[in-house]
C-alpha positions as CSV (number, residue, x, y, z in Angstrom):
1,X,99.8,114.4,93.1
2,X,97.4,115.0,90.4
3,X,97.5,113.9,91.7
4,X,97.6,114.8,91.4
5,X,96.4,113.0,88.2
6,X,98.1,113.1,85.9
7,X,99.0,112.6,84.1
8,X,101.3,114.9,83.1
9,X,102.6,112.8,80.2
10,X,105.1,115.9,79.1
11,X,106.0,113.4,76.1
12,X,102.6,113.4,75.2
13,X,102.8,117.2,75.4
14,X,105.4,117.2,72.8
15,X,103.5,118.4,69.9
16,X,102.1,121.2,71.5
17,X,105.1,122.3,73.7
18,X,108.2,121.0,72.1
19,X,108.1,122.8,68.6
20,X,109.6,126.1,69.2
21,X,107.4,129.1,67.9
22,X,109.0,131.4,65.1
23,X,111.9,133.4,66.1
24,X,114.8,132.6,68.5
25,X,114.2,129.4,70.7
26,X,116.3,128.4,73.6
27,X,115.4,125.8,76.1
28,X,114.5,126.3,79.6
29,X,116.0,125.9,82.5
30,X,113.1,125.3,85.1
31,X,113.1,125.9,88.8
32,X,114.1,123.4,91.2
33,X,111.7,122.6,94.1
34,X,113.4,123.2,96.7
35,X,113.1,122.5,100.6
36,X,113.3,125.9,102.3
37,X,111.2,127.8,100.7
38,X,108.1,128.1,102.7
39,X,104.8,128.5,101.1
40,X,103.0,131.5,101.6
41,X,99.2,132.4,101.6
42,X,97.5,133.9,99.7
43,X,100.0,133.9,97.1
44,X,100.5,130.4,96.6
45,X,97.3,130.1,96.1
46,X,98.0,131.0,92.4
47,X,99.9,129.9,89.6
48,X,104.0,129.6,89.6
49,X,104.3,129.9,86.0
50,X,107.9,129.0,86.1
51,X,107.6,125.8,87.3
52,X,107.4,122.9,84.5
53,X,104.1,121.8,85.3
54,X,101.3,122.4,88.1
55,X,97.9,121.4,89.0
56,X,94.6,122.3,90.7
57,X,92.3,118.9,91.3
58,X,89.1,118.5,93.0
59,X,87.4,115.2,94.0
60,X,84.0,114.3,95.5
61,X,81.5,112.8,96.5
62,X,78.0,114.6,96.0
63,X,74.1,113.1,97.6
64,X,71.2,112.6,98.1
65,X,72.1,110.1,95.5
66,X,76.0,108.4,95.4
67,X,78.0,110.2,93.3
68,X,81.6,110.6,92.5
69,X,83.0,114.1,90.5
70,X,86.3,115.2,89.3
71,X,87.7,118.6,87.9
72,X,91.3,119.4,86.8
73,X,93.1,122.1,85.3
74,X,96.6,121.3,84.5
75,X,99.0,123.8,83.5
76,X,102.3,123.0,81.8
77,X,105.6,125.4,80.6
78,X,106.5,125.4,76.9
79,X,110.2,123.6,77.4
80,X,111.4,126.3,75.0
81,X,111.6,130.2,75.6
82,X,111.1,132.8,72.2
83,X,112.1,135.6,71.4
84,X,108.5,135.9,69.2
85,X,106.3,138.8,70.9
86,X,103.0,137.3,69.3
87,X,100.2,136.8,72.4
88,X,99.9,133.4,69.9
89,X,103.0,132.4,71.2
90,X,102.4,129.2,73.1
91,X,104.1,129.9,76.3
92,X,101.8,128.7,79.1
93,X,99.5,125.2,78.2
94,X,96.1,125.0,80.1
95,X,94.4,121.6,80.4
96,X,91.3,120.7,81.8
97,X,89.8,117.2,83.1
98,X,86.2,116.3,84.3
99,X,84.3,113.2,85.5
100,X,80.7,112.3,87.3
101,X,80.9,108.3,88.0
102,X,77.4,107.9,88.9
103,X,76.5,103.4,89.1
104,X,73.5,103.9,87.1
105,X,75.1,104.6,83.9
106,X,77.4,101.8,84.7
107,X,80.6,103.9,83.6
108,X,82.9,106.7,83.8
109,X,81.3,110.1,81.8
110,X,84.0,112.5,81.3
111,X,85.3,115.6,79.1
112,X,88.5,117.4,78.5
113,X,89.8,120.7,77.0
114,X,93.0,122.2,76.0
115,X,94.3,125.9,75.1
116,X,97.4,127.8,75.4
117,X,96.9,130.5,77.8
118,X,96.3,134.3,76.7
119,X,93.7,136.2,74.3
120,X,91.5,135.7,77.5
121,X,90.6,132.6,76.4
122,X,92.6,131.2,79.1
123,X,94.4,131.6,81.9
124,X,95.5,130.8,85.2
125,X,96.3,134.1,87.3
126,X,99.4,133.9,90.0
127,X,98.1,135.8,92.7
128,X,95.2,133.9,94.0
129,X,93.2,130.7,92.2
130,X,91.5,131.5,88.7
131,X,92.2,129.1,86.3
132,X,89.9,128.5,83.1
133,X,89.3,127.5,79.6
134,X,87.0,129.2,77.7
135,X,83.4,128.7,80.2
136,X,85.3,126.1,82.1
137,X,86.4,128.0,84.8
138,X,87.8,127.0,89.1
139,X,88.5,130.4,91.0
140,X,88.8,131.1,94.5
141,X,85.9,132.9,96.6
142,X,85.9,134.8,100.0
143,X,85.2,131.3,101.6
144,X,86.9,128.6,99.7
145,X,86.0,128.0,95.9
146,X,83.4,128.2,93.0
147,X,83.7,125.8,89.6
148,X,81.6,125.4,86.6
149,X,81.9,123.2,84.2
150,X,79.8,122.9,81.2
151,X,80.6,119.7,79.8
152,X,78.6,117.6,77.1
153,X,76.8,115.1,78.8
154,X,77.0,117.0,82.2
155,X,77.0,120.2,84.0
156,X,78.9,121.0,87.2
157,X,78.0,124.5,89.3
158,X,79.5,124.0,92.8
159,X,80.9,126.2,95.3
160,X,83.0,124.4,97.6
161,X,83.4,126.5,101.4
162,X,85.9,125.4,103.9
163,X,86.9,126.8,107.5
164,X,90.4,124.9,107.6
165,X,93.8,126.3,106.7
166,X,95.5,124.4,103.8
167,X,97.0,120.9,104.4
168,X,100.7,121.4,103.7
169,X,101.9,117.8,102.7
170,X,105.5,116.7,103.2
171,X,107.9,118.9,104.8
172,X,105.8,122.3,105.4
173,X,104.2,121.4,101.5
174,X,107.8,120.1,100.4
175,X,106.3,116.9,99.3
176,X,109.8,114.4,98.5
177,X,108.6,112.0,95.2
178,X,111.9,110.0,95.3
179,X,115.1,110.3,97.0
180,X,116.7,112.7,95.4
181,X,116.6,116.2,96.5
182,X,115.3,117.5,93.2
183,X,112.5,114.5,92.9
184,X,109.8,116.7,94.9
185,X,106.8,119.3,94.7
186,X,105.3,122.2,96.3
187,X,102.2,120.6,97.7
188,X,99.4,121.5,99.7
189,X,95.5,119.7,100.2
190,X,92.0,121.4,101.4
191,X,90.6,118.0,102.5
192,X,86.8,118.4,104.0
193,X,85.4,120.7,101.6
194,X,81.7,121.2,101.6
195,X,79.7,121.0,98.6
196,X,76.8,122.8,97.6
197,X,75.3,123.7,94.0
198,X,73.5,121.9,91.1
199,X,74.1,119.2,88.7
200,X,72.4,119.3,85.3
201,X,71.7,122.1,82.7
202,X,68.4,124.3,82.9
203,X,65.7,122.9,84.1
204,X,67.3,119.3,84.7
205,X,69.4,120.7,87.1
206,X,69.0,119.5,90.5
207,X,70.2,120.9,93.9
208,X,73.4,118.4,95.5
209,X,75.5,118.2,98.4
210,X,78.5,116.4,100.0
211,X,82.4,117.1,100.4
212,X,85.3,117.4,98.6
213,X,88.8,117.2,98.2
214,X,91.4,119.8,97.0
215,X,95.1,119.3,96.0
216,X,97.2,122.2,94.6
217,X,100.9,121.1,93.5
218,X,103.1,122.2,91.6
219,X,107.0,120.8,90.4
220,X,109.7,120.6,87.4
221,X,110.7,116.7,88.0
222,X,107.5,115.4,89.9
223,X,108.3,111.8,88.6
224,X,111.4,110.4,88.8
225,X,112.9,108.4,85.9
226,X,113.1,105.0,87.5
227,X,108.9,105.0,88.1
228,X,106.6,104.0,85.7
229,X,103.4,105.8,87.7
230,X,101.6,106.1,91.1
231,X,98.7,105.5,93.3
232,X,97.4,107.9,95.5
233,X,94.6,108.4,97.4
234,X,92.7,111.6,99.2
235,X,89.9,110.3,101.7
236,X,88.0,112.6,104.0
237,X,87.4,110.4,106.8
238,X,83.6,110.2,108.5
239,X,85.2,111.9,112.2
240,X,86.4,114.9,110.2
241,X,89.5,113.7,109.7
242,X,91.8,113.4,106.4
243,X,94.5,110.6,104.8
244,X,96.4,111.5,102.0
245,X,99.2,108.7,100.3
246,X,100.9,107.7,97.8
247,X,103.1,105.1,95.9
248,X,105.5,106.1,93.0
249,X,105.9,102.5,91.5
250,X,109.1,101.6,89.9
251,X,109.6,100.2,86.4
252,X,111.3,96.5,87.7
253,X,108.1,96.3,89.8
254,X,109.1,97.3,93.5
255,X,108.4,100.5,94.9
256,X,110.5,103.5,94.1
257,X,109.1,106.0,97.3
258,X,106.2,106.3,99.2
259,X,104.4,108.9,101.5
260,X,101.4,110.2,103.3
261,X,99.6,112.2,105.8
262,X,96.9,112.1,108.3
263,X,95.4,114.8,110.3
264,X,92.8,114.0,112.9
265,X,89.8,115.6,113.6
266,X,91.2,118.0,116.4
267,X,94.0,118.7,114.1
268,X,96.6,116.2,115.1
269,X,99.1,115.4,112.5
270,X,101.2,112.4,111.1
271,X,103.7,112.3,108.3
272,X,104.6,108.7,107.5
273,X,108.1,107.3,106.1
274,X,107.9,105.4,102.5
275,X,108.8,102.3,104.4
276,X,105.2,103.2,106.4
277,X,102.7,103.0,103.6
278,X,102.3,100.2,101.1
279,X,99.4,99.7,98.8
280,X,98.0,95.9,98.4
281,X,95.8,95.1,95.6
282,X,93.0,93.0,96.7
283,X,91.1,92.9,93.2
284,X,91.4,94.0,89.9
285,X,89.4,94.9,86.8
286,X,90.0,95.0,83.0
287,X,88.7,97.6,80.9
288,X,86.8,96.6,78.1
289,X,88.1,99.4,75.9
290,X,91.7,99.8,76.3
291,X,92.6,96.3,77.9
292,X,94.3,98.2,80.6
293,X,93.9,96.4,84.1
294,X,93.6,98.0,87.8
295,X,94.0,97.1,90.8
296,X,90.7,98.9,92.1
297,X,90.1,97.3,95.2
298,X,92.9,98.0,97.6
299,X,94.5,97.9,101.2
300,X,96.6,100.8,102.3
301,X,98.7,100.5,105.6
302,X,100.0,103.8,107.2
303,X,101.7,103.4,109.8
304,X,100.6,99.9,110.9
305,X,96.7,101.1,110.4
306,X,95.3,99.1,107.4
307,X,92.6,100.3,105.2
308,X,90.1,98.9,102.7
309,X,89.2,101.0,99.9
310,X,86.2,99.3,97.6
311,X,85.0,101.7,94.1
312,X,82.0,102.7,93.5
313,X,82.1,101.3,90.1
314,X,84.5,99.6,88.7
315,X,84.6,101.6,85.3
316,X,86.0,105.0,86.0
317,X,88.8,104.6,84.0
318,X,89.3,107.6,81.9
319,X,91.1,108.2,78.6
320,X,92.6,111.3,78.1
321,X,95.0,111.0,75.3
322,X,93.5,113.9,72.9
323,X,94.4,116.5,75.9
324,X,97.6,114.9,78.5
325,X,98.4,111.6,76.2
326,X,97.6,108.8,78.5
327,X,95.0,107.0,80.0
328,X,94.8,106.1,83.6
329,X,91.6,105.0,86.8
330,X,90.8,108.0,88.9
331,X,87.5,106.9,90.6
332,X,85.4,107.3,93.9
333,X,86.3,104.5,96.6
334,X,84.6,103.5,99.7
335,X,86.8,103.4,102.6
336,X,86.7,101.2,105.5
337,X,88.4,99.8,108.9
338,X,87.5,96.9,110.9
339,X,84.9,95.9,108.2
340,X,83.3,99.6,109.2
341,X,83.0,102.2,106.7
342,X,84.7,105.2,108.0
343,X,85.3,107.7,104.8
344,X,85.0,108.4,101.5
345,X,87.3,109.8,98.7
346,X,89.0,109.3,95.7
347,X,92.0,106.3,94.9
348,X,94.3,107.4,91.3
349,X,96.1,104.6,89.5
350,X,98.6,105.8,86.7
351,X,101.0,104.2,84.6
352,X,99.2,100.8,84.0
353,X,98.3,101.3,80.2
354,X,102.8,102.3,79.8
355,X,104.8,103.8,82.2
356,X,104.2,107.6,82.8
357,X,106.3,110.0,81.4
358,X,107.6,113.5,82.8
């Protein structure tokens, strides 16, 4: 939904997508998602360019010690079309977002970047996935995926390898947001990913492991106008299996729509109604920084199954008004069932500092 993250606040965006360059500006009329259009591999793999906005999000957890990661590369349409020819003409937006939450620093350590796309500076390329910002860079491989991120108070070098076809969310990876037709996305998930690679820069770097999460969605009215934000979450479950869902939160309180998935280990899947998942907060914390309080301990029912998700540290609340305009918690959770820990992944909580805007 990212996700995926995020924190997409297009108002936000305004200053660098709303002024039209020189020469003849019109405004765009974006694609609809629509419901039968089936996604098609590899292609969709890549960017849609036409779309209004789109994102590629990875989540993990990484060992021998417990660590949570994040990396996201957001790519939004300039609203307005120009007649201008100049490669500085800010047509595509690139944005990128990453995160280690690691308890012994006792809080979130992010970056961010933003560029418009061309010059080879960056870029996101529509026929398979290659997105990147200057050395910040997420591209597909022969087996799954490869990212580095060079960030300032960490480095990321992963590859990420996978045997599994993509998760298509929704309807065939028509993913309905509200109930309107035109209040959807193209969505699709690579949930057990394995992680490999190093953490650190030069000789600090140290070899890590564990799995990830991938989502890939793309959409030009992914939140509809009576919701103020979402939770989601994305848990690869201990057995092999997966649980994706989400609540789009309305502004008068309630619950605007609501969604999920789960695939079990032998491949088995479930889509579940809104009136089939609900998120409960069971506790809450208040950031010292932005006063901006969470509901980071949860209990998610889908489908009558009710699951406990507990952070790994409260403080993974991350600030990202220089580069999308908001702030919002995206943060590794524990997951359990019975009182038994059966998964691990990541839980996303926008719209609590002011209601999300797309």
């Amino acid at each position: 939904m990212r996700r995926r993250t995020l924190l997409c606040a297009l108002g936000a965006l305004g200053a660098a997508l709303g002024a039209p360059a020189l020469g003849a500006a019109r405004k765009v009329e974006f694609p609809d998602v629509v419901r039968d259009q089936p996604l098609a591999f590899p292609r969709d793999h890549g960017a849609h360019p036409a779309f209004r906005i789109e994102w590629w999000y990875i989540t993990g957890w990484l060992g021998p010690q417990s660590l949570g990661f994040q990396i996201t590369f957001f790519r939004a349409r300039n609203a307005y079309a120009t007649d201008n020819p100049s490669r500085f003409t800010p047509r595509q937006i690139l944005f990128a977002h990453a995160a280690l939450a690691d308890p012994r620093h006792g809080r979130l350590r992010h970056d961010q970047r933003a560029a418009r796309a061309g010059l080879t500076l960056a870029g996101a390329e529509t026929d398979r996935t290659r997105v990147w910002i200057d050395d910040w860079r997420l591209e597909q491989t022969e087996r799954g995926y490869a990212g580095v991120i060079p960030a300032r108070e960490f480095e990321f070098r992963f590859k990420f390898t996978s045997e599994r076809a993509p998760l298509l969310q929704g309807d065939a990876g028509f993913s309905r947001k509200g109930p309107r037709p035109h209040e959807a996305s193209y969505y699709y998930s690579q949930p057990q990913l394995t992680v490999s690679g190093t953490l650190g820069r030069g000789r600090k770097a140290t070899a890590v492991s564990g799995r990830a999460w991938l989502d890939h969605e793309w959409s030009s009215a992914y939140l509809p106008q009576e919701a103020s934000g979402w939770d989601w979450i994305g848990i690869n479950l201990d057995d092999g299996g997966a649980l994706m869902a989400f609540v789009m939160r309305a502004k008068d309180g309630g619950v605007h729509y609501a969604g999920g998935t789960l695939i079990s280990k032998d491949g088995a899947r479930r889509s579940f109604d809104p009136e089939e998942v609900r998120f409960e907060p069971l506790r809450r914390w208040r950031s010292p920084r932005t006063g901006v309080e969470y509901p980071v301990a949860m209990r998610v029912v889908t489908g009558g199954e009710a699951w406990t998700l507990e952070p790994l540290m409260d403080d993974q609340e991350l600030d990202s008004r220089p580069s999308t305009g908001t702030i919002y918690w995206e943060g590794a959770v524990r997951v359990s069932r019975d009182g038994r820990e059966v998964g691990r992944g990541y839980l996303e909580l926008t719209g609590y500092w002011k209601p999300m805007e797309l």
